[in-house]
C-alpha positions in Angstrom: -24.8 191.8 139.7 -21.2 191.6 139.3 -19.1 188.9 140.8 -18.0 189.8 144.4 -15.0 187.7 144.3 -12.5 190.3 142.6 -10.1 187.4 141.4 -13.1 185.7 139.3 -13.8 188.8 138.1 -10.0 189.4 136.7 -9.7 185.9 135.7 -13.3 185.9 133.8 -12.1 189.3 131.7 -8.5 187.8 131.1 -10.8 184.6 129.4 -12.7 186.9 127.6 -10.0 188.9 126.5 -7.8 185.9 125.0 -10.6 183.9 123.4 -11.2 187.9 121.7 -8.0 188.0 120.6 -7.6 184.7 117.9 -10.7 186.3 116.0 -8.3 188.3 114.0 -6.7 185.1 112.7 -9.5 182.6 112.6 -12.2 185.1 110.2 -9.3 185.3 107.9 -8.1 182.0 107.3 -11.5 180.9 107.5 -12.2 183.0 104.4 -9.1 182.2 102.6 -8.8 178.3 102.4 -12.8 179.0 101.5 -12.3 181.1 98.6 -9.2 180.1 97.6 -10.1 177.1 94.3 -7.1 175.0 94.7 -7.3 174.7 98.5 -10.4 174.5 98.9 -11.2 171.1 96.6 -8.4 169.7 98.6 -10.1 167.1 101.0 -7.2 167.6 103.7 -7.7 171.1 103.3 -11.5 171.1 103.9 -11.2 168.8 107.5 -8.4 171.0 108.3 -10.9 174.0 107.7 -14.0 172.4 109.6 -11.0 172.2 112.7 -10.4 176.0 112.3 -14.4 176.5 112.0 -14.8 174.4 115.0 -11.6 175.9 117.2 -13.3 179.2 116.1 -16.8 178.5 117.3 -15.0 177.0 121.0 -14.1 180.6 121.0 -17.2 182.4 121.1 -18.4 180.3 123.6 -15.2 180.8 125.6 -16.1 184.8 125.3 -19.4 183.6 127.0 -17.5 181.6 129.4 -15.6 184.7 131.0 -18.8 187.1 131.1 -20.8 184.3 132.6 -18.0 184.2 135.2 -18.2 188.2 135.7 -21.8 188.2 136.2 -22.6 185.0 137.9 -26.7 186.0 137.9 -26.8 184.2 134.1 -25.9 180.9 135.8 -29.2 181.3 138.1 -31.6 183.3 135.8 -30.8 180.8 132.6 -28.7 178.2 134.0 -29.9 175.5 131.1 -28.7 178.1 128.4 -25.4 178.4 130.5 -25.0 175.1 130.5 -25.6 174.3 126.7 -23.2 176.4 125.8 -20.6 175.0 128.2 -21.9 171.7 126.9 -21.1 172.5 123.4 -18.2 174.1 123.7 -16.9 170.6 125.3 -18.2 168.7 122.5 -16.6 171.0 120.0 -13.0 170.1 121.9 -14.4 166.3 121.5 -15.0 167.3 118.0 -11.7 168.1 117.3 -10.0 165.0 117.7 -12.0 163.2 115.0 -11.2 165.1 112.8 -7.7 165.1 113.7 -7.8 161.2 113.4 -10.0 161.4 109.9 -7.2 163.8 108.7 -4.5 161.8 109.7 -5.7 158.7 107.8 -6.8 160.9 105.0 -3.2 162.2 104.5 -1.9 158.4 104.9 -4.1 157.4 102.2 -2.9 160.4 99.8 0.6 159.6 100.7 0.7 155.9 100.7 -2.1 154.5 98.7 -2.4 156.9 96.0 -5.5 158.2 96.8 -6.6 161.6 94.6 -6.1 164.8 96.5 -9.5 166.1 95.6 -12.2 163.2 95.3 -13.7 162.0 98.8 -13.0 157.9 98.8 -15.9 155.3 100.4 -14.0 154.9 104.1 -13.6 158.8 104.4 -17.3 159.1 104.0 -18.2 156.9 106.0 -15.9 157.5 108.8 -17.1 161.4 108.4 -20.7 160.1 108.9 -19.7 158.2 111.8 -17.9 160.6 113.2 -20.2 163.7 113.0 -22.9 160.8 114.3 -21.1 160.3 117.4 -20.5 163.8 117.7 -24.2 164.8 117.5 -25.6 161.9 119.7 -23.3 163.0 122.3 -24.3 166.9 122.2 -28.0 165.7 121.8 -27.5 163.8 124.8 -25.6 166.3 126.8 -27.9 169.2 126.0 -31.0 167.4 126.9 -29.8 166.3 130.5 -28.0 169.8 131.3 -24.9 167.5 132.2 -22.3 170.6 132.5 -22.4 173.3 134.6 -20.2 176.5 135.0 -18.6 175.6 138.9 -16.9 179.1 140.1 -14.1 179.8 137.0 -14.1 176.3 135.5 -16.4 173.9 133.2 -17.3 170.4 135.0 -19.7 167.6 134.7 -22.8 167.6 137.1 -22.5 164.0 138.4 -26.0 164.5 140.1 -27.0 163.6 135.8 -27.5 160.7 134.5 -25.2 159.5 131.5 -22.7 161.7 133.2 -20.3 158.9 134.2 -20.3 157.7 130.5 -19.9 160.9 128.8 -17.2 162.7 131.3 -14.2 159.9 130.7 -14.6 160.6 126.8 -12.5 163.5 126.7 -11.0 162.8 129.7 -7.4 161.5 128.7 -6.9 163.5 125.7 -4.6 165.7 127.5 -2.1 164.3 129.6 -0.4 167.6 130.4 -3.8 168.9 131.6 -4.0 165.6 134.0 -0.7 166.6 135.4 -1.6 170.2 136.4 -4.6 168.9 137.8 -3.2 166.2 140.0 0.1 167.9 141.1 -1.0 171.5 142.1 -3.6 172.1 144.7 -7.2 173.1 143.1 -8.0 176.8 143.8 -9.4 179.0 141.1 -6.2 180.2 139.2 -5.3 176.5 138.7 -9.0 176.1 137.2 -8.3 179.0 135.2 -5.1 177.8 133.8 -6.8 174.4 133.2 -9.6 176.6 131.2 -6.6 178.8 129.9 -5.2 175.6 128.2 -8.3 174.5 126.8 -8.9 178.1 125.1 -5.1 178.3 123.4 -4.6 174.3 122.8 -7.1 174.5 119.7 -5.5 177.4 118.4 -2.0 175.9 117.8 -3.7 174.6 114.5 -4.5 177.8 113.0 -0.5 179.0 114.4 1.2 176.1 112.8 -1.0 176.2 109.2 -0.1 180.1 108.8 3.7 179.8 110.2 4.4 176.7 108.3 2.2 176.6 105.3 3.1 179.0 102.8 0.4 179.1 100.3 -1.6 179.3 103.2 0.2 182.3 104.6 0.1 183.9 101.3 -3.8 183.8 101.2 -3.9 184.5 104.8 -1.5 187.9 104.7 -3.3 188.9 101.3 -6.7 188.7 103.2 -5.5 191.1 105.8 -3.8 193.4 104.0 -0.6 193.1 104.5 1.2 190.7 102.1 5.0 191.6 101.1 5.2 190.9 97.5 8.5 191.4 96.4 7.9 190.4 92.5 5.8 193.4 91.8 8.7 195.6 92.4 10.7 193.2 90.5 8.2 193.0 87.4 7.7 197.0 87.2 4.6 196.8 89.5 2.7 193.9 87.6 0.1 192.8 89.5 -1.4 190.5 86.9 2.0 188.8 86.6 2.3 188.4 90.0 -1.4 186.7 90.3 0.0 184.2 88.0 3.2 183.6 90.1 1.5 183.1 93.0 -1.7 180.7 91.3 1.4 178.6 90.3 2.5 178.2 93.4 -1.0 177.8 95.1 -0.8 174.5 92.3 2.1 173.3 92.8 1.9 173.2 96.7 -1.3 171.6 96.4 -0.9 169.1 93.5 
C-alpha cells in the first residue's frame, strides 16, 4: 500500500509536512483581517484576504498532494477525485494572479484617482465578475475532462485530454524562475519536487510580507495568537482599555 520507491515516500512527507506548517499563520490572519472593522471594509484588504483564503486552500490540497504520493493506490482506486483536487489546486495558483492584477489596479485607483478606500467602484465589479468567471469556467472545464493527473512526485497536464493544449499554457509563464529549473537541470524526481516545493511556498510570501511589513496587521495577527508585546500597558499602569484605544487609533489611521 505504501510507495515502494523510498525517495517518493520522503519527498511526499516533506510536502505534507511544509504545506502543514503555514496553517498556523494562515487560520490567524484569516480570522483577523475578518474580524477586525476597519480592515475588513477596506476593499484592498478584502482581495488581499480572498489571496490568503485561496493560498490557504492550495494548501490543503498540497497536504493531499504528499499522502497521495505516499500511498499511490488513491491515484488507481479514485484517480478522478485525485485529479480534481490536483486540478483545483492549479486553478487556485491561476486564481491568484487575478487577484493580484484586480489589487494592483485597485490600489492605483485609491492612490491616483481618488477612489474611496471602502466603497467597491463599477470597473472593480466588473473586473471581479470577470475574473471569478474565467476562473470557474476553467475549473468547470478542467474537472469535467480529468485534465491533471498526479505523474510520480509532480502535478502535469494529461495531454491524451482534450482542451488540454488550451488550458496548460495559461499558467505556464507565470514563473520564469520555475521555467529555468526546469529547462536547466535534468528531470528526475527531486527536481519535480523542488518544482512542487516552489509552487507550495511561492503563495505564501503574501501572508510573510503582510505580517512582517504591515503593522496593524501584525498587531491583529500577534494579538490573535497570543503573543502580542504591548509595551503601553506597562506604561499606562496595566490599562488595557486605554491601550484598546491606542491601538483602534492606529488600526484608523493606517487604514484611512
Amino acid at each position: 500500500m505504501i510507495n515502494e520507491n523510498h525517495q517518493q515516500v520522503i519527498i511526499g512527507l516533506i510536502h505534507s509536512i511544509v504545506a502543514l506548517l503555514v496553517f498556523p499563520i494562515y487560520i490567524p490572519i484569516i480570522y483577523a483581517l475578518y474580524v477586525n472593522k476597519e480592515l475588513n471594509e477596506n476593499i484592498s484588504y478584502k482581495l488581499i484576504n480572498f489571496l490568503n483564503i485561496g493560498d490557504f486552500l492550495q494548501s490543503v490540497n498540497h497536504i493531499l498532494t504528499g499522502v497521495f504520493i505516499i500511498f499511490p493506490i488513491f491515484t488507481k482506486r479514485i484517480d478522478p477525485i485525485v485529479r480534481i483536487i490536483g486540478y483545483t489546486a492549479n486553478t487556485l495558483w491561476t486564481a491568484s494572479f487575478v487577484i493580484i492584477a484586480i489589487l494592483a489596479l485597485t490600489r492605483l485607483g485609491i492612490t491616483f484617482f481618488r477612489i474611496k478606500s471602502n466603497k467597491w467602484a463599477l470597473w472593480m465589479k466588473i473586473l471581479l465578475f470577470f475574473g471569478s468567471l474565467y476562473i470557474f469556467v476553467i475549473w468547470m472545464i478542467g474537472c469535467i475532462n480529468l485534465n491533471f493527473e498526479l505523474f510520480g512526485v509532480a502535478w502535469a497536464y494529461d495531454m491524451t485530454v482534450v482542451y488540454t493544449d488550451i488550458l496548460s499554457p495559461l499558467e505556464l509563464y507565470f514563473c520564469f524562475p520555475i521555467l529555468v529549473l526546469k529547462y536547466w537541470f535534468e528531470i528526475t524526481d527531486i527536481t519535480l519536487a523542488l518544482l512542487n516545493g516552489s509552487w507550495i511556498l511561492f503563495p505564501h510570501l503574501n501572508a510573510f510580507l503582510l505580517i512582517i511589513t504591515n503593522r496593524t496587521v501584525r498587531n491583529q495577527f500577534l494579538s490573535m495568537i497570543g503573543r502580542e508585546s504591548n509595551r503601553k500597558i506597562s506604561k499606562f499602569g496595566g490599562s488595557t482599555t486605554l491601550n484598546s484605544v491606542l491601538v483602534n487609533k492606529k488600526i484608523s489611521t493606517v487604514v484611512s
